[in-house]
DOGU-387508 format. One record per residue (C-alpha): residue number from 1; x, y, z. Coordinates in Angstrom, 2 decimals, padded with zeros to 5 digits, always signed. Layout:
% DOGU-387508
<rec num="NUM" px="X" py="Y" pz="Z"/>
...
***
This chain:
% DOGU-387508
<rec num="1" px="-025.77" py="+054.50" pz="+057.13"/>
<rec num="2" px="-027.17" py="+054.54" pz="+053.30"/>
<rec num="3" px="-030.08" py="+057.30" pz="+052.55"/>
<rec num="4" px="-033.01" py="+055.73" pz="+050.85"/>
<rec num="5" px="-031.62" py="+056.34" pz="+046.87"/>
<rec num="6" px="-028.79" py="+054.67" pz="+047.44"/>
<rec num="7" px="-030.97" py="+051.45" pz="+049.12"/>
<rec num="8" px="-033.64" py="+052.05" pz="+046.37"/>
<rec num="9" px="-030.67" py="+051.88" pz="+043.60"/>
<rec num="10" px="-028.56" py="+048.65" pz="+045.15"/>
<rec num="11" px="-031.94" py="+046.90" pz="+045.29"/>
<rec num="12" px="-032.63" py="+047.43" pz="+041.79"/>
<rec num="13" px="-029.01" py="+046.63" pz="+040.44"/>
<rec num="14" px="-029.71" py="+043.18" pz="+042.47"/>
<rec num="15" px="-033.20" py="+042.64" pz="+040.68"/>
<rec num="16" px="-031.68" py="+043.19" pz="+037.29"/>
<rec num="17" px="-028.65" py="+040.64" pz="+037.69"/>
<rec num="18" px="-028.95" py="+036.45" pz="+037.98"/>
<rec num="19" px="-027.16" py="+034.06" pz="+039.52"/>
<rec num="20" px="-023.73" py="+033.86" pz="+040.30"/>
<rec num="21" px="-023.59" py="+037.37" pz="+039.22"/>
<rec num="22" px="-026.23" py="+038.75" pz="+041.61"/>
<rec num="23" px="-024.65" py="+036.47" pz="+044.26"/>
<rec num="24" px="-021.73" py="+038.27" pz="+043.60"/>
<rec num="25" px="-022.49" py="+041.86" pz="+043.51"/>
<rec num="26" px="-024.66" py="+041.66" pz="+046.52"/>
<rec num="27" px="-021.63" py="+040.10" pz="+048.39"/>
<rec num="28" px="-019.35" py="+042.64" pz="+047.34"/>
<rec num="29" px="-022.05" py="+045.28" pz="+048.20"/>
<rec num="30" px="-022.35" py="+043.59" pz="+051.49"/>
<rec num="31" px="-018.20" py="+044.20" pz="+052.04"/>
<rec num="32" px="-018.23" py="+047.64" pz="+050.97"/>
<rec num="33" px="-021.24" py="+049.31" pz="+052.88"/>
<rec num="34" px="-021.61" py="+046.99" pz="+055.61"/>
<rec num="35" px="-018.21" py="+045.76" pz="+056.80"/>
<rec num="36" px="-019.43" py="+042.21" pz="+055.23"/>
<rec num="37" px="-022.31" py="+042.18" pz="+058.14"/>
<rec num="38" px="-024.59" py="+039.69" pz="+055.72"/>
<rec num="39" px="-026.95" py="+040.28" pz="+059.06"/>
<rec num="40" px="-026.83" py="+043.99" pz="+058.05"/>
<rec num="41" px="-027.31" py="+044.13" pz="+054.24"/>
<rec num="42" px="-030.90" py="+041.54" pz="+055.30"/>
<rec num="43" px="-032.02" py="+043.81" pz="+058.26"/>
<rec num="44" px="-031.38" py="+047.07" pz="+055.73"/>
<rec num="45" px="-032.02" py="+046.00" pz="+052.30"/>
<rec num="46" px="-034.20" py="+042.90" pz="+052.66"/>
<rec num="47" px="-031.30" py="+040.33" pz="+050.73"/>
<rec num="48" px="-030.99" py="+036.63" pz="+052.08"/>
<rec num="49" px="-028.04" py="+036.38" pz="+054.34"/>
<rec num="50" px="-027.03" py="+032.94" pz="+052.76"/>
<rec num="51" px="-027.01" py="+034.75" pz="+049.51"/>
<rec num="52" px="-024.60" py="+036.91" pz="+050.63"/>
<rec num="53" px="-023.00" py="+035.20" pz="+052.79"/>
***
């Protein structure tokens, strides 16, 4: 699915935002490489699924 960089790279971008902004991003993130699975983006990159969701 994603190799490690790209995991290692959203999870930073996500560290370095706040808020609605990071709520954002991670949701849009979520769309893109997951198919919006918020189950997905917590099992692979660790994010809260209400967060995302």
């Amino acid at each position: 699915m994603l190799d490690n960089t790209i995991k290692l790279t959203l999870k930073n971008a996500a560290k370095k935002l706040t808020g609605h902004r990071k709520r954002d991003f991670m949701a849009k993130d979520t769309e893109d490489s997951f198919d919006g699975s918020a189950r997905k983006a917590e099992t692979i990159l660790g994010w809260c699924r209400p967060s995302v969701q």
